[in-house]
N, C-alpha and C positions, 0 to 999 in steps of 0.2 A: 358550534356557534362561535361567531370571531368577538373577542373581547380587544379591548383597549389594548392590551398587551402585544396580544399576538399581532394586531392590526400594524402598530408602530415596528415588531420584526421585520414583518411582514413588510413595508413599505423601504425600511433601511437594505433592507436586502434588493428591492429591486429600484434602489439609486440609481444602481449604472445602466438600466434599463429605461428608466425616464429618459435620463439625459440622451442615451443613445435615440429614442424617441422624437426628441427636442432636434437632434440634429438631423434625422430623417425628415420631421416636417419642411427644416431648412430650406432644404432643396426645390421647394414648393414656393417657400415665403422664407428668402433669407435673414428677418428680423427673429426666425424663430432660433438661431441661433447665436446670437446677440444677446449681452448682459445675463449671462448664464449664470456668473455669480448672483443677478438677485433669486435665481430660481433654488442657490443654497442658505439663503438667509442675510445675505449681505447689504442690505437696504444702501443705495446708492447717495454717497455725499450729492448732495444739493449744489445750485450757486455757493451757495453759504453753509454752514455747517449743519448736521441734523438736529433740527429743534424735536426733543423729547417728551414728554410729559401731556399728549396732546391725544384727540382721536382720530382713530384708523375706521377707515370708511374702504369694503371691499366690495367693488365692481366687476364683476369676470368678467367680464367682453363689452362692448358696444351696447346693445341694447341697456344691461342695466346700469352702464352710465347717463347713458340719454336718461332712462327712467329716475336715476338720483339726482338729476339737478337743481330739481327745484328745490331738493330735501338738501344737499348738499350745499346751493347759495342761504338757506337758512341758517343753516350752522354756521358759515362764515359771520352771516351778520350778528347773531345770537353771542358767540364766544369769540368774539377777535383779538382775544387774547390767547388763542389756546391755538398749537398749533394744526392744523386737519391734514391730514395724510388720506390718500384715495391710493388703493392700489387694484390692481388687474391682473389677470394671469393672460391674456392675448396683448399679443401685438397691435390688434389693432381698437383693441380697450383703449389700452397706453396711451396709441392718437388721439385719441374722441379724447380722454384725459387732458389730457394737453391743450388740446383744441379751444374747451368747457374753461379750463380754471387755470391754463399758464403759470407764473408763479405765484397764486394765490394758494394752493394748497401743494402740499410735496406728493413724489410718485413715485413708485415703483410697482413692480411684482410682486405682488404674494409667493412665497416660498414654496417649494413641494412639502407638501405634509407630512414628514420625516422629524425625529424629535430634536437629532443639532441642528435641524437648518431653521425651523419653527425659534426653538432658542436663541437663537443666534439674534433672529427677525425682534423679539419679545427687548432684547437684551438692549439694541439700538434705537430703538424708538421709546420703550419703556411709555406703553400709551396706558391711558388711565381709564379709555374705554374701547372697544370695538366691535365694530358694526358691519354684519353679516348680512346677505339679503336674498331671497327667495329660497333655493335647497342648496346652497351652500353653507353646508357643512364639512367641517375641516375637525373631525375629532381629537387627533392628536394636539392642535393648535388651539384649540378651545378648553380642551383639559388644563393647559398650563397656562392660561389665560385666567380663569378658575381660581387656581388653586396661587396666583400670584395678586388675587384678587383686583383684575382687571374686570370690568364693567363690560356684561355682554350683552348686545341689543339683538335679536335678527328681527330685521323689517322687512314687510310684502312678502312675507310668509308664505309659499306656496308648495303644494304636496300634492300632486296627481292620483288619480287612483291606480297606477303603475307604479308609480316612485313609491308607494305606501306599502305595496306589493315587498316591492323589490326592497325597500330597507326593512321590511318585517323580517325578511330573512337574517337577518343582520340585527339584529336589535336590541344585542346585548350590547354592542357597540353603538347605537345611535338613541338609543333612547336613553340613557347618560350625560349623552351630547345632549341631547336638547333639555335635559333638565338642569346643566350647567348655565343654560341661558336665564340673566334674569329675568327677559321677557321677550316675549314672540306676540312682534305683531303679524297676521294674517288676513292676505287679498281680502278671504271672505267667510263665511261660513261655513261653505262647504269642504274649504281648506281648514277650517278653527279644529275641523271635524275629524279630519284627518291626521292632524298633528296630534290630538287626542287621543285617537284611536290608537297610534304608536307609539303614546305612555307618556307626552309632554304633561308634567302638572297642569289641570285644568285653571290653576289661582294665576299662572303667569304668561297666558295666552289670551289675546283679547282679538277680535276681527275690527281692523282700523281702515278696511278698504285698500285699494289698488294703487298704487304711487305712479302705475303707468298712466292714470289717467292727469295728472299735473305737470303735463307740458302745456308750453305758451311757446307764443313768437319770439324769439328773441332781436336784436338786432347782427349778431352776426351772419345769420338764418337769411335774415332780409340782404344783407350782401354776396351772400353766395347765390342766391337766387339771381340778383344784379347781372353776375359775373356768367351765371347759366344763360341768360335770357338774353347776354350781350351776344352769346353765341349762334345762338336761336336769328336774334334780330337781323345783326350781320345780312344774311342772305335769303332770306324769308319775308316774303308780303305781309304788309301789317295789315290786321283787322282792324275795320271803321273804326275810328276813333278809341280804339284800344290800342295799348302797348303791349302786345303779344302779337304770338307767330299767329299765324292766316291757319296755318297746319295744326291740326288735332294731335294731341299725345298721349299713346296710351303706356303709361307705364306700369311694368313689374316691376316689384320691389323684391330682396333679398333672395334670389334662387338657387336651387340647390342642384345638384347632377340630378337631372332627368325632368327639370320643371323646364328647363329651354326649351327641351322638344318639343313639349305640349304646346307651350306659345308659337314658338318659328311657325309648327303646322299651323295651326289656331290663325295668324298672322297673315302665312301666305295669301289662304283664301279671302281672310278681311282688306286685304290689298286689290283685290279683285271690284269687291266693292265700292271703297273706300281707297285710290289710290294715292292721297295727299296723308292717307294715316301714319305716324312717327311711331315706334317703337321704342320706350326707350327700356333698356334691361337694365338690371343693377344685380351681379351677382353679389351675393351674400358675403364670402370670403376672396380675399386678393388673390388668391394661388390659383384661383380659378379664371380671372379675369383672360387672359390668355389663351385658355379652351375656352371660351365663350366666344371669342373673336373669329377663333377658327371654325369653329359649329357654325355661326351664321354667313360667312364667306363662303365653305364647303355648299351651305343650301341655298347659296346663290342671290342671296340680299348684300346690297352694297351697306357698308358700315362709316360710320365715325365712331372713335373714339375719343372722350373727353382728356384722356393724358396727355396727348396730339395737341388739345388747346386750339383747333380747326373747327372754324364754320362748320355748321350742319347745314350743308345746302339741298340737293334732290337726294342723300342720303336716306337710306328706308330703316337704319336700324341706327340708334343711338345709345354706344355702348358707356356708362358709364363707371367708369374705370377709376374709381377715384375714391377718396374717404371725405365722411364729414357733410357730404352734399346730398343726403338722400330726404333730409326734412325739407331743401329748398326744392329738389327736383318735385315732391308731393305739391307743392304749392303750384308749380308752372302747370303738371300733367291737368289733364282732362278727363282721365279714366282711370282709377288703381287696381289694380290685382297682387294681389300678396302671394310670396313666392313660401315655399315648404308646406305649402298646405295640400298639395298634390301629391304627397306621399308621407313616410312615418315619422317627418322630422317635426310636427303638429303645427305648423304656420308660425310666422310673426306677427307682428303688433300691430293691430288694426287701428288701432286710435291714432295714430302719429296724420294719417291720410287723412282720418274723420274730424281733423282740428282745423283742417284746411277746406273744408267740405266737401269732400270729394266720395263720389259714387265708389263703390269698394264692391270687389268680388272677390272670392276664396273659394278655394277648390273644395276637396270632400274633408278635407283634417285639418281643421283649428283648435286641436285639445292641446295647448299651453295654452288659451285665451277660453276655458269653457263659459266661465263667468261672463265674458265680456260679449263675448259672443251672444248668451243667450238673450242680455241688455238691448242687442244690434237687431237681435229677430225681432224681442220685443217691440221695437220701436221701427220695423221695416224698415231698418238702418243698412242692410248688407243682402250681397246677391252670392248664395250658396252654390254650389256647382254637386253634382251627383261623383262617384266614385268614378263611374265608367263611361268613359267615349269623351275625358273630360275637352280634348279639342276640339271635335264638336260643341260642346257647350259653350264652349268660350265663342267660338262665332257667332252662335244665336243670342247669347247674354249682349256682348261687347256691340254687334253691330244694330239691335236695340236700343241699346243706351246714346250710341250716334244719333240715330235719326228719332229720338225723342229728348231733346234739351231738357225737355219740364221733369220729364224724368231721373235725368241725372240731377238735377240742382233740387229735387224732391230727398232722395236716395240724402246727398251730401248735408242736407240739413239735419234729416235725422239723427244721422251720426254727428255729427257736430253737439245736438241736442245730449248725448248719450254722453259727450266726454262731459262739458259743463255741470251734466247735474251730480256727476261722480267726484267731481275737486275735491281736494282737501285731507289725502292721507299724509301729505307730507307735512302738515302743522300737526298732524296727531303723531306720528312719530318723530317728532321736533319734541311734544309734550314728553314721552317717552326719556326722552335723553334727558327733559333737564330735568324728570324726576330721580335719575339714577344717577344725575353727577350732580345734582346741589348739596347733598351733604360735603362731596369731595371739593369743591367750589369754593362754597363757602368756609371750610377749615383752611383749605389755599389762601385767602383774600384776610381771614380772621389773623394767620401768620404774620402776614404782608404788612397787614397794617402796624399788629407789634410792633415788625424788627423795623418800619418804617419810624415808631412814634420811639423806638428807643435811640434809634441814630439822627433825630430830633433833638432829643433831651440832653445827649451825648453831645451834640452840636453848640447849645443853647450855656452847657456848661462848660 
């Protein structure tokens, strides 16, 4: 069984294997090769100098940036005096990073979990708390967090019943980890359950609900849309007294190698029927945007791509190619289908489409969202697809939902109904933080005031 120990050998020895790694994804997506130092601990000077003493808020990727927002504009308004740090391990986290909060909070990479690079990270920012979110765990990076008496939050707590599997085997090493946490918030109960189950003290785990349900509109949301629909309009008949295209759009959201196929078939035939139908694809990762382009040209549909920055005129497939724009594309489309769920990669976030109202279908595998999912059945929120023949199904689902309107704006309220009555995990782990830094807060501010009221006195005399 791997312990704390061996884990940290173990990881420093295969440094030059990450890295090498790092530079093989490159070739794919050259940003993966870029600021390699912060992947040894280097936390990158800012504009201005690295403000320290503050919290670290960790994002892996895209999704659960999007999913901290709301949690993360809290904390800004809550402590603005204290500085917040968001970091990501992808490239295209970093963006959405960027995108969200500019320079209102500082960025970087999270470090490989190796124990100088972890150090190093610990040493420059010297945060006084930090915040972990779903199954990321960083054992190395959380021990010396610990033991340097840094404040550790994980929120939207999440443990499948494979990841529970798979870290059981392991558990001399992570159930340590999770008891260095002062507290774990979790989606839900069925997760409270599982973290339990793998030996987290039951006193510092509590079920605070889903943070993916606390999305809203924003206004940047509302201009990229603008900026989409300028394209759209351009060369497309407007419908009656609507400001939108005449053209039906049916988008997939985040897809993965082999979820294209299913559509393009899926597509063709709805073409047949439906030949004013848009396509619009949104692969998942940027490295792939380019075999995407080629897969639907190769099968004989004509394309736009949004990098191009080109009208979408008699175009059948709308590729977009682009970050940042996939809440505003959910608002324009007509139809969602969520991509990974056609195979073992267990779907994306179905709520993002159901804020917008929009009719949603999912292949056979939604198991990252089993909770939310089961909410969606509950409430005849979502149209489930079988394992097998799933292009087939997508024609008989997709060109139903055409030719019954009442039915989609049926479908799209439900879900809508589903996110609304879920609100509110990001004020409960708001509560979370300020119980574990108001002792530290307030001895900070009881200082302040002192050395304030003695260079007063000192003034005065």
């Amino acid at each position: 069984m791997i312990s704390l120990l061996i884990y940290r050998i173990l990881l420093l020895l295969l440094l030059p294997v990450a890295l090498i790694f790092l530079v093989v994804r490159s070739k794919k997506n050259t940003a993966y090769r870029q600021r390699l130092l912060e992947r040894l601990g280097f936390f990158p000077t800012q504009p201005q100098a690295i403000q320290q003493g503050g919290i670290v808020v960790h994002a892996a990727s895209v999704g659960e940036v999007i999913a901290l927002k709301s949690f993360i504009e809290k904390l800004l308004l809550t402590y603005p005096d204290l500085p917040v740090t968001v970091t990501s391990f992808t490239p295209t986290g970093s963006a959405q990073i960027t995108k969200l909060f500019g320079s209102r909070v500082q960025h970087g990479y999270l470090p490989l979990d190796i124990l100088p690079c972890t150090a190093l990270f610990i040493h420059r920012l010297k945060p006084k708390m930090m915040i972990f979110m779903e199954t990321e765990l960083w054992p190395s990076l959380i021990a010396q967090c610990h033991r340097q008496n840094i404040k550790l939050l994980l929120i939207n707590g999440r443990l499948s019943k494979k990841s529970l599997t798979s870290y059981a085997k392991v558990s001399p090493l992570i159930t340590p980890c999770l008891n260095r946490f002062d507290r774990i918030l979790c989606q839900s109960e069925e997760n409270l359950t599982h973290f339990i189950q793998l030996g987290a003290s039951t006193e510092r785990c509590e079920n605070s609900g889903n943070l993916k349900f606390d999305i809203s509109i924003n206004q940047q949301m509302m201009s990229k849309k603008a900026e989409l629909s300028e394209l759209l309009l351009q060369s497309t008949t407007l419908a009656q007294n609507e400001n939108k295209p005449s053209r039906t759009l049916w988008l997939v959201a985040s897809t993965h190698q082999g979820d294209e196929e299913i559509i393009l078939s899926a597509f063709k035939e709805l073409l047949t029927q439906f030949p004013q139908l848009l396509l619009v694809l949104v692969p998942r990762h940027p490295e792939r945007f380019d075999h995407v382009a080629k897969l639907c040209l190769s099968q004989g549909f004509t394309l736009a791509r949004r990098s191009e920055k080109t009208a979408v005129t008699s175009e059948q497939v709308w590729l977009l190619d682009s970050l940042g724009e996939l809440m505003a594309a959910f608002d324009l489309s007509d139809i969602v289908t969520m991509g990974g769920s056609f195979s073992e990669v267990g779907g994306h976030n179905p709520l993002e489409p159901a804020l917008f109202t929009k009719p949603i279908i999912v292949g056979h595998n939604m198991s990252n969202f089993n909770e939310i999912m089961q909410q969606l059945r509950q409430e005849n929120a979502v149209i489930e697809l079988a394992e097998d023949e799933a292009s087939t199904q997508l024609i008989d689902k997709v060109s139903t939902l055409l030719r019954q309107p009442a039915q989609q704006q049926q479908l799209g309220e439900n879900a809508l109904k589903v996110v609304l009555a879920n609100q509110g995990a990001s004020e409960k782990s708001l509560t979370a933080v300020k119980k574990l830094l108001s002792p530290i807060v307030n001895t900070i501010d009881k200082v302040t005031d002192t050395v304030t009221t003695m260079k007063s006195s000192g003034d005065n005399s």
